[in-house]
N, C-alpha and C positions, 0 to 999 in steps of 0.2 A: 617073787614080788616084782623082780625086774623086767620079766617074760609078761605079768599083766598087764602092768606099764607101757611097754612097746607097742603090745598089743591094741590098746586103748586109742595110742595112738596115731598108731596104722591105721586104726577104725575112724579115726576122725578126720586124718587127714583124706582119709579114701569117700568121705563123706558127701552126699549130693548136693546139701546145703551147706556151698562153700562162704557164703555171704555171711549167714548167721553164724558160723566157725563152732555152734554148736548142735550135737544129735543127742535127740531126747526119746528114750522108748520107756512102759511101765513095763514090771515084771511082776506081775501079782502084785503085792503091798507095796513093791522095790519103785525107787522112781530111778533110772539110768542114765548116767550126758555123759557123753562123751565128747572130746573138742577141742579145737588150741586156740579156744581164747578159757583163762581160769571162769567156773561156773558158781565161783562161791564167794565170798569174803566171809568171814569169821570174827567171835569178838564184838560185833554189830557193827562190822567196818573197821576195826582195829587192824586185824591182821588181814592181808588180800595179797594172795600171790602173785607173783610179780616172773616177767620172761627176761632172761639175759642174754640168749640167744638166737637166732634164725630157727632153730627149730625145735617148738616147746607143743606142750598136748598133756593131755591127762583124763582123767577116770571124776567121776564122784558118784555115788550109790548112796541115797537115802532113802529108810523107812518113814511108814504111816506113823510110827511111835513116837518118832522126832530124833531118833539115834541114824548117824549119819558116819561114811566111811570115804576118802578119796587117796587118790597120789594126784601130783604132781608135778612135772616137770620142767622146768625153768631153761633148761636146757640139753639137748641130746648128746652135746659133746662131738658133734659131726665133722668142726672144724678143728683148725688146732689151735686158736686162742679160746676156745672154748672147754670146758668143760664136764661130765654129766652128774647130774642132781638130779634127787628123786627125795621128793618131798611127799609124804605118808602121814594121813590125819584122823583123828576119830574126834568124835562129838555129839552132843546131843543137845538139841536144839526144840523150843517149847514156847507155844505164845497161850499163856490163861485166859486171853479175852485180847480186846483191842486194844485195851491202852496199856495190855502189859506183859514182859515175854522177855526167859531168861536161853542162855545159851554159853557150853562146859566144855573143854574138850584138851587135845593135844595132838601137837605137831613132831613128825621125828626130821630129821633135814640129815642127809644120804649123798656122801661123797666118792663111790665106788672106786673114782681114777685115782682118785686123790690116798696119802696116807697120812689120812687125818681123822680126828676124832669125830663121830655122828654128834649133833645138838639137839637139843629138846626146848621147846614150848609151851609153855601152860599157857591157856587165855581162857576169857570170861566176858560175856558181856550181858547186858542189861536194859529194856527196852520199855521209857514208863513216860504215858502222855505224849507221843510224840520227838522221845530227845532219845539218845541212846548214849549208852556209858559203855565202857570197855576197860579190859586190864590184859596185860600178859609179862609174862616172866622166862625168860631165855637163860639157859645155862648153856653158853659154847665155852669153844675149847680154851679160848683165854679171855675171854671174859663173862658176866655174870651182868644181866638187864632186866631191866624192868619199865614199866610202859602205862601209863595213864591215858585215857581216851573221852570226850565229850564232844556230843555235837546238838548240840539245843536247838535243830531243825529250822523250818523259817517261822519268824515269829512274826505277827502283823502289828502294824498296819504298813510296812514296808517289804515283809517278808523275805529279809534278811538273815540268811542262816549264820549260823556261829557255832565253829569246831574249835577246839584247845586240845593237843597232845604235849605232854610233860616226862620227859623219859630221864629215868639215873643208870649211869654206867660202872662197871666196878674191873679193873682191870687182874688180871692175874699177875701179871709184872708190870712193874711200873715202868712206863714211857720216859727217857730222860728227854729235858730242854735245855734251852738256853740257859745260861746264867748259872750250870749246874743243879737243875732244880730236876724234880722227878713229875710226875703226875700219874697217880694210881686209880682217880675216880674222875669222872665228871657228869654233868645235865643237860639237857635242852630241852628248848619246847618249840612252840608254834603255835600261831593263831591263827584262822582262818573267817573270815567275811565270805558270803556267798549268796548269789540274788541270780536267779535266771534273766533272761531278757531275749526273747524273741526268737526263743530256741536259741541261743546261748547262755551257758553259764561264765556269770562273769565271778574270779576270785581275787580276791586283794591278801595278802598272806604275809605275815610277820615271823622268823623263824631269828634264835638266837643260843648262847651258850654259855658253860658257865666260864668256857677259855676265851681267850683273846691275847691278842699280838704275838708274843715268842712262845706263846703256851700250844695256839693252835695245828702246827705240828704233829700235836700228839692226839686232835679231835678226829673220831671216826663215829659218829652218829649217825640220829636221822636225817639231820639238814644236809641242804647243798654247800654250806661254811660255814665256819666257825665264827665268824660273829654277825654281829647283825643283819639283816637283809628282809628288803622289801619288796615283793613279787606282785606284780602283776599279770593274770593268766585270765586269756577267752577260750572258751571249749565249746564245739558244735560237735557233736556226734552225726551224720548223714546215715545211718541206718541199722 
C-alpha cells in the first residue's frame, strides 16, 4: 500500500501539468488522477483532505458503477517536524437523476512513524434539489466524533449560500481544568454565509463551543477557538 502510494506520487509530481497539480487517464471503465492537489471531497463536502505538509500527493481510481477507491497523503514525512500519513478510502458514490444522489463509504488514517493507533471514518452524504447533507463518525485513539453537515446552496434572489456543521466530541479520558473540574465531552458548530462577487467568493463565518473561559483548554475541535468568533474571508482562485 505504501509502495503505491509513493508511486502515485512520484507520478504526479513527475507530471507535465504542473499548473493543474492534477493527471487524469481512463483505463477502460477505471477513471485515474493522480496529483498533489486532493481530487475528491467526500460526504458531499463534509470530509476533504487536507495537506500538512510540503510534500503531499495521492492516487484516486473510480468505476463506471459509482464504486470508487483512493489514498492519500497529507504528508511524506520528508522533514523532521513532519510526519508520514497515508489516508486509504473506499466508497460508492450514485446520482438517480438531477435533483438527487447519494454517496457511502470509509476512510482508514495510517500513522507508519508514529506508534500509535490507525482510525477509521464512516461518512455519508446526500444530495436533493440542490442542497447537500453530510454525516460522518470517527473513532480515534482517544476519542470518539461525530459530525453533521448542510449546505442549502445559493438561494435567490440574493443567492446567498448557507452551510451549518454541528460536531459532538466524546473523550476517552477526561481532560482536567481549572477549578478542579474534568471535561469528558464537548460541541461545536459553525455557520457559514456565502455569495460570489466578481470572481470572488466572499464568506462571513460564525464558529462557536460548548466551552468557554477556563474550560477551553481542554477544546480540540473543528474551530480555530474555543469560543466565539467572527470571520471574514475573500477567496479568488487565478486558475
Amino acid at each position: 500500500m505504501r509502495k503505491l502510494t509513493f508511486l502515485a506520487i512520484c507520478l504526479a509530481l513527475a507530471c507535465p501539468l504542473a499548473q493543474a497539480q492534477i493527471f487524469q487517464r481512463e483505463l477502460g471503465d477505471f477513471d485515474l488522477k493522480l496529483g498533489t492537489s486532493p481530487s475528491r471531497s467526500m460526504a458531499q463536502g463534509l470530509v476533504k483532505p487536507s495537506s500538512s505538509g510540503s510534500f503531499h500527493g495521492g492516487l484516486d481510481l473510480d468505476h463506471d458503477s459509482g464504486w470508487y477507491f483512493g489514498q492519500w497523503s497529507p504528508s511524506l514525512g520528508l522533514s523532521p517536524a513532519s510526519r508520514l500519513e497515508v489516508d486509504s478510502y473506499l466508497g460508492f458514490k450514485q446520482s438517480l437523476d438531477q435533483n438527487l444522489g447519494y454517496e457511502l463509504g470509509v476512510i482508514h488514517y495510517n500513522y507508519p512513524q508514529l506508534r500509535t493507533q490507525d482510525s477509521q471514518q464512516l461518512y455519508g452524504g446526500l444530495s436533493l434539489l440542490g442542497s447537500r447533507f453530510g454525516a460522518a463518525f470517527s473513532n480515534d485513539p482517544d476519542r470518539r466524533n461525530s459530525t453533521l453537515f448542510a449546505d442549502l446552496g445559493g438561494n435567490p434572489p440574493f443567492g446567498i449560500g448557507v452551510s451549518v456543521k454541528y460536531s459532538t466530541y466524546r473523550l476517552n479520558n477526561a481532560v482536567s481544568v481549572a477549578k478542579g473540574g474534568y471535561i469528558s465531552s464537548f460541541n461545536d458548530w459553525s455557520i457559514k454565509f456565502s455569495r460570489p462577487w466578481l470572481g470572488i467568493d466572499l464568506n462571513l463565518i460564525y464558529s462557536d463551543s460548548s466551552l468557554n473561559g477556563s474550560d477551553c483548554p481542554a477544546y480540540s475541535g473543528h474551530n480555530s477557538r474555543c469560543d466565539g468568533l467572527l470571520t471574514f474571508k475573500a477567496e479568488r482562485s487565478f486558475y
